[in-house]
C-alpha positions in Angstrom: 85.5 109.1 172.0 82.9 111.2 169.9 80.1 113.2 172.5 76.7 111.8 171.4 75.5 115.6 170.4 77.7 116.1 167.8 77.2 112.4 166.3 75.1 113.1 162.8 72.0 111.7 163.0 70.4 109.0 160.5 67.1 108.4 160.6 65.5 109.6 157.6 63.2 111.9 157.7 65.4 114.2 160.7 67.5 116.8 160.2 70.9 116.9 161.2 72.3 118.5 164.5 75.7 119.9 165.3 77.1 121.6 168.3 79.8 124.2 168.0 80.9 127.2 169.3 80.3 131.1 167.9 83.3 132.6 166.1 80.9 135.7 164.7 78.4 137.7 165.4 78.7 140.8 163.7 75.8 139.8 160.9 72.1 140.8 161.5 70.3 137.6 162.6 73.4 135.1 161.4 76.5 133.4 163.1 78.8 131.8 162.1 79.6 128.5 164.0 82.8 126.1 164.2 81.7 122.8 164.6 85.0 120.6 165.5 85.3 116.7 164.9 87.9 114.4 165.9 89.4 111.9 163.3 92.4 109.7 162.8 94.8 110.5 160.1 94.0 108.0 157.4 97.8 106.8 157.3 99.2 107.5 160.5 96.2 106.8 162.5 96.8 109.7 164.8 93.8 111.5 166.0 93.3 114.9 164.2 91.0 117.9 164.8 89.1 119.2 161.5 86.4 121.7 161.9 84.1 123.4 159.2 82.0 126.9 159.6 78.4 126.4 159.3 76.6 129.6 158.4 72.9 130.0 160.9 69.8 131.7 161.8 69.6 133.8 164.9 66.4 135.8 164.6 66.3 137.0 168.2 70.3 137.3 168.6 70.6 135.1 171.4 74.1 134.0 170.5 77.4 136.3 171.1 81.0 135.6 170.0 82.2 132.1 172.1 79.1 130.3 173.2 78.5 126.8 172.5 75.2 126.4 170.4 73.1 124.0 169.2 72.3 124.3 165.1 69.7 122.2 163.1 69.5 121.6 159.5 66.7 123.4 157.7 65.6 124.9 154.2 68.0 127.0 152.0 67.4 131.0 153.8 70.6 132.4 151.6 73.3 132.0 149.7 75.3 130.5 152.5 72.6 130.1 155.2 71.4 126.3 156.1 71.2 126.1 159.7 69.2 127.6 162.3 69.8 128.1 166.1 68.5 125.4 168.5 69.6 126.9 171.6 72.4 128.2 172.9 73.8 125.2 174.9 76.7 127.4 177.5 77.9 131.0 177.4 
C-alpha cells in the first residue's frame, strides 16, 4: 500500500507534494531529493521500487544529507530547480 503523503495530489489549482529523503547537500540553498514509489512490473506484476531526484529550494539550509523532507511544486527558480522545501519531516 502507497502512504497518503506521497500520493500526488489532483485538485486543480494545488501543487503537487512529494516526500523523500536528502541525498545532497553540498549546493548553496538547493538539495537534491529521492522521492521513491512502489509499482508493479507491468508484465510480471511484481512490485518494483523506482525513484526520481527532484532538484529544491532550501533558503535557510534546514535540510542535511538523509532526512526525510517534505517538497512542493512551485515556479521555475533554475535550470533544474522546481521544488521548494516544505519542512523537513524526520532527521
Amino acid at each position: 500500500m502507497v502512504p497518503e503523503d506521497s500520493i500526488p495530489s489532483q485538485e486543480p489549482g494545488r501543487r503537487k507534494e512529494r516526500v523523500g529523503v536528502v541525498v545532497s547537500d553540498k549546493m548553496d540553498k538547493t538539495i537534491v531529493v529521492r522521492v521513491e514509489r512502489r509499482v508493479p512490473h507491468p508484465r510480471f506484476r511484481k512490485i518494483v521500487r523506482k525513484s526520481r531526484k527532484f532538484y529544491a529550494h532550501d533558503p535557510e539550509r534546514k535540510a542535511k544529507c538523509g532526512d526525510r523532507v517534505r517538497i512542493r511544486e512551485t515556479r521555475p527558480l533554475s535550470r533544474l530547480k522546481r521544488w521548494e522545501l516544505v519542512e523537513v519531516v524526520t532527521s
